[in-house]
N, C-alpha and C positions, 0 to 999 in steps of 0.2 A: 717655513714656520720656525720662530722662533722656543728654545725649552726655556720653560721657568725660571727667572734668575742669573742668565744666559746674557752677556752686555755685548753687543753688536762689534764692540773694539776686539774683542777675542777671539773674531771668526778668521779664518784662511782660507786663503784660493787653494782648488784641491789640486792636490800636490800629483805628480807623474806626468806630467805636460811638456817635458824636456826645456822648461825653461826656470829662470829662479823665482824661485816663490816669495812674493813678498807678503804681510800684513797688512789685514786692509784697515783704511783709514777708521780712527772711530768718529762716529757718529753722536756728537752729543747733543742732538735734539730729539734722537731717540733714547727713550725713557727704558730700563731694568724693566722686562715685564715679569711680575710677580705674580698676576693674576691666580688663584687656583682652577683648574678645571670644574667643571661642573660635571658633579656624578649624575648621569643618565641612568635609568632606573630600566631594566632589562626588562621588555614584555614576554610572556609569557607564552612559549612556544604552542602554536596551536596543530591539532591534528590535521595531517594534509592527507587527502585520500590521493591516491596516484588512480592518474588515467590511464589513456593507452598512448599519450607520450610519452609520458614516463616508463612506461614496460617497453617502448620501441628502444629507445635509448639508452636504456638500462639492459637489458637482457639481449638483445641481437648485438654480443661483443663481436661476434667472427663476421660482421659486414665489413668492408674495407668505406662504405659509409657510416659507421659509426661514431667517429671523430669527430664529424661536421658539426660544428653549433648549427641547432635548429632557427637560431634568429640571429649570424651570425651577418649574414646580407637580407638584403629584400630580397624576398619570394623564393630562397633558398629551402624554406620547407613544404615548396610547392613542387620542388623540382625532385625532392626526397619521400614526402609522403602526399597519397591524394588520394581521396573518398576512402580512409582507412587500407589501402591497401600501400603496402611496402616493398622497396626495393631494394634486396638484402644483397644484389654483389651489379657493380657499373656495368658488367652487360645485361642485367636485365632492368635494367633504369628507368627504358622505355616502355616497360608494360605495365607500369602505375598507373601510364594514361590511356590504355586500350579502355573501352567501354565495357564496364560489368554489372551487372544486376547486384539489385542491395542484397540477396541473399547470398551471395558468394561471398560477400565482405567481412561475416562473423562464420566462425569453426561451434558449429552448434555442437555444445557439449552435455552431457547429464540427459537422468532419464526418470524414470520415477525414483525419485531417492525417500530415502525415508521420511524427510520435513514434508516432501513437496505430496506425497500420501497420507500424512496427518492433518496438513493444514488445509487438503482439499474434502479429504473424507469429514475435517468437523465442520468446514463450511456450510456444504451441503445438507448436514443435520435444518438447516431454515429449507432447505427445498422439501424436504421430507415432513416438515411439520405445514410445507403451504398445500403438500397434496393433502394431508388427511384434513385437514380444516378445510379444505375444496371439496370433500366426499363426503363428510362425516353428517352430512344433516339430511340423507334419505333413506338408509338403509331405518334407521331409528324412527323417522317420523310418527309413525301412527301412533308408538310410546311415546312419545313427547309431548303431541298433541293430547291426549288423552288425560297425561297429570296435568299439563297446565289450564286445561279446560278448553282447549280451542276445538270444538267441536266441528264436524263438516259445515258449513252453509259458506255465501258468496264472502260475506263480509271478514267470517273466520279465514275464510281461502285466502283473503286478500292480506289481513294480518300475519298471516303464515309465508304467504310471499315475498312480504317487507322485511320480515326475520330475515328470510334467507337471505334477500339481494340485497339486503344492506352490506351485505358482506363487500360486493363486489364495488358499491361506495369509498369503503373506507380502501379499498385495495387502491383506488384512484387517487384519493389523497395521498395514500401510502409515497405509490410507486413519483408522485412529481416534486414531493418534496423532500425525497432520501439524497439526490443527487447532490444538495448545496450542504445537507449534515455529509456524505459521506466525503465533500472534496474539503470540508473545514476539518472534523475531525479523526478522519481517517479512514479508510475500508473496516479494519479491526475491531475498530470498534464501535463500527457503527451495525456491523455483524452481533455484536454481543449487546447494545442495545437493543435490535430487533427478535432478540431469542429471550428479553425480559419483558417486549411488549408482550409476546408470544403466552409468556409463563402467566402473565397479566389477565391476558384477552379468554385462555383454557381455563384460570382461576373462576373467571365470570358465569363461563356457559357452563360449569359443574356446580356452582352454586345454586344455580337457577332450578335446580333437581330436588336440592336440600332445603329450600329454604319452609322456616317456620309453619304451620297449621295457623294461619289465622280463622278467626270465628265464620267468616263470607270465605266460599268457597271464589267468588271472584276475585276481590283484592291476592288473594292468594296466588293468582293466575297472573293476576294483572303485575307481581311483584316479580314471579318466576320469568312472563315474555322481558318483562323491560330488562334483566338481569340477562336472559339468553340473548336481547337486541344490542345489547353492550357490549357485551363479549366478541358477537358477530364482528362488527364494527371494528373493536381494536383488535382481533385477530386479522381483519380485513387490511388494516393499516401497514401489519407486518407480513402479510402474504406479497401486496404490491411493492410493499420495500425488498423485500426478496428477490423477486422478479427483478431489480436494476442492480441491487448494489453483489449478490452471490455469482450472477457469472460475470462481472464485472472484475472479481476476486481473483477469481480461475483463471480468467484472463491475463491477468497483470502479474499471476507468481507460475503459470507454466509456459516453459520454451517455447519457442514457437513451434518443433516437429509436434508436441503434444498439446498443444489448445485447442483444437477441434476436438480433442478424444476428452477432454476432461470438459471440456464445455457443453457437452452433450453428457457428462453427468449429472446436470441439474437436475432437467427434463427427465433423463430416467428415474432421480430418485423422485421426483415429484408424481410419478405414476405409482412406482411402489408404496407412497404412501397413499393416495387413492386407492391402493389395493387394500392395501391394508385395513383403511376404514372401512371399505364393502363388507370386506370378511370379517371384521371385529363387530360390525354393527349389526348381523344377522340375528333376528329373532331366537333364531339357538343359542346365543355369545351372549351379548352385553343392549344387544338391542331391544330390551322389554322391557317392563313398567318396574322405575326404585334401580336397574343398573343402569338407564342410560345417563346419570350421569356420572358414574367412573368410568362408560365411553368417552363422555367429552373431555373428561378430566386427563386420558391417555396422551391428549396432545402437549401436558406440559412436559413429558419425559424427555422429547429430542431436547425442549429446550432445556432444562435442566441439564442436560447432558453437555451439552454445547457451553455449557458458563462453567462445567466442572472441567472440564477438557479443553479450557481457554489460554492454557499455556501453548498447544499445537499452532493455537491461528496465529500464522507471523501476519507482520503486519505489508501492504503493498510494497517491493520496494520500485514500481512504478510510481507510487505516488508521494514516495520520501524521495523519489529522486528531482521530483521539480519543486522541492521548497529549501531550505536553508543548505548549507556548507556540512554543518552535523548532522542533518539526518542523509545529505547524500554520504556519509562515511556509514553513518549504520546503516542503508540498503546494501553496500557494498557486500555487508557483512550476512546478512539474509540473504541477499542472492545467493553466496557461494554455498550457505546451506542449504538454500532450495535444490541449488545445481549437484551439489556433492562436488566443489572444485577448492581448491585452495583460494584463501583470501586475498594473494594476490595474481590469481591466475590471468592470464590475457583474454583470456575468452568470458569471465567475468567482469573484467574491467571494459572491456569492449562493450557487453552490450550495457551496462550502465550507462556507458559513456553516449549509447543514442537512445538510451531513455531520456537521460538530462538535456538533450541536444531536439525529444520531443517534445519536451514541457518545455525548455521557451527558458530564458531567461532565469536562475536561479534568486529565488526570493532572497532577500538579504544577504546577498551576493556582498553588499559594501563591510563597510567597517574595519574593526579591527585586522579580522581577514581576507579582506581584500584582494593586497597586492598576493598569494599563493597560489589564492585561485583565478584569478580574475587571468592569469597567466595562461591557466588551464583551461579558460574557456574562449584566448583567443586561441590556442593550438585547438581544440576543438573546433573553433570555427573554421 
């Protein structure tokens, strides 16, 4: 390459060659290049989360494999690392490739830390409001029946059966349509959606108590069922969303030693709140004629609780970890809170690293950041 302004006649042979130097001939069909450079315009550094090759290469300085570029030959990082496991001095080189089970592969760290006991105790707040909406309509009945006019006979029976089992309608709908809001918009908040159906569905079946004296004692009934058959309904909506998307939660933000223990939290809390409603709805409580309906009205408390306490619910970092570049860098950073580990620990960055390696292909992997990661997901592979 020629510099700017620089005429071809003024170059030399480079000199210390033990022989004489001479000038080399000029060149006049080459033209003075004066061109100016063209200022390239610096793009703007983007966040790079570091995997678990970046922590193998960076942190294991005392391996006498250390030095080795990872892609330095073919298949040279075949022969250094494999199925995540590493070989930190050349005689144990060979036991990268003995066969091991995928549990031996991550150092399960963390235990109930404080996030991962807030963010499950408010979850479960929707399991606790699916049992008492599952209980809450026998202990009451015969008050219920009574204000709204639904007196015993076949046909009353059968209106009184529809109230209830609508419930389990909407649960149906609930539970098959939460799955495609909760992988577009998130676990999070698809949580704090269904704690305002909730707040919605309890709004409906306490009104249904208060509503006006009109002059016919039936319009009056007839305005109370349809107000208690609504409520049903979209309480029913959010009971079967419950059901997929809360241990779905549990799942995806506890380690693996604790998923069984905290996924059989739901179920328990969903009983305590079936207890709850037996014993709140007794004839001696809240279950007689004018209070039952600030019985029904009790079920908006979890939810209201759950929306005030919505800083706790982190969000999946299972399910930030199979979509873009930046939300794989912010699960990074929830995981280590969940775990109680530091942000760049190994054992955090590890199991991110096969969360994103279970979701398949990172969405919008291309672009501008690209070439960073696209690096990191062939050492991943």
């Amino acid at each position: 390459f020629f510099r700017p302004g620089t005429h071809t006649g003024d170059l030399h042979a480079p000199t210390g060659l033990g022989h004489a130097v001479r000038p080399m001939k000029s060149v006049s069909s080459h033209p003075v290049l004066t061109t100016p450079f063209i200022e390239v315009e610096e793009r703007p550094k983007l966040v790079r989360r570091r995997t678990t090759t970046d922590c193998l290469f960076t942190e294991l300085t005392h391996s006498p494999l250390h030095d080795l570029a990872p892609v330095a030959t073919l298949g040279l990082t075949t022969r250094v690392t494999h199925s995540n496991s590493v070989a930190v001095s050349l005689d144990q080189l060979g036991l990268a490739f003995e066969p091991q089970r995928d549990s031996t592969l991550i150092l399960v760290q963390g235990g109930y830390t404080a996030a991962l006991v807030k963010a499950a105790g408010t979850a479960v707040l929707c399991a606790l409001m699916y049992g008492f909406h599952l209980g809450n309509m026998n202990p009451a009945a015969p008050a219920m029946r009574a204000d709204l006019g639904i007196e015993a006979g076949v046909e009353n029976d059968n209106a009184w059966a529809f109230c209830v089992s609508i419930f389990c309608l909407g649960a149906l709908l609930g539970c098959s349509l939460v799955p495609m809001v909760a992988d577009s918009i998130g676990r999070r908040k698809t949580i704090l959606l269904i704690s305002t159906v909730y707040l919605l569905g309890s709004a409906l079946e306490a009104a249904s108590g208060v509503v006006p004296r009109p002059a016919s004692p039936l319009e009056r009934s007839s305005i109370g069922l349809c107000l208690l058959l609504a409520g049903r309904a979209v309480c029913g909506v959010a009971s079967g969303s419950s059901t997929v998307v809360v241990p779905m939660y549990l799942g995806e933000i506890s380690p693996p030693h604790l998923r069984g223990a905290l996924g059989t939290c739901f179920q328990l809390t969903c009983c305590t709140g079936i207890l709850l409603a037996q014993i709140v709805g007794l004839p001696a409580l809240l279950g007689r004629s004018g209070l039952w309906s600030v019985y029904l009205a009790l079920g908006a408390l979890p939810a209201a609780s759950l929306l005030v306490l919505h800083s706790f619910l982190l969000e999946s970092p299972r399910w930030l970890a199979g979509r873009s570049d930046a939300e794989a860098i912010r699960a990074q950073a929830i995981l280590a809170a969940l775990r109680g580990e530091p942000l760049s620990s190994l054992a955090v960055v590890q199991e991110l690293d096969l969360m994103q390696m279970a979701a398949g292909p990172i969405a919008g992997g291309g672009g501008d950041g690209g070439g960073g990661e696209g690096g990191d997901s062939a050492c991943r592979a």
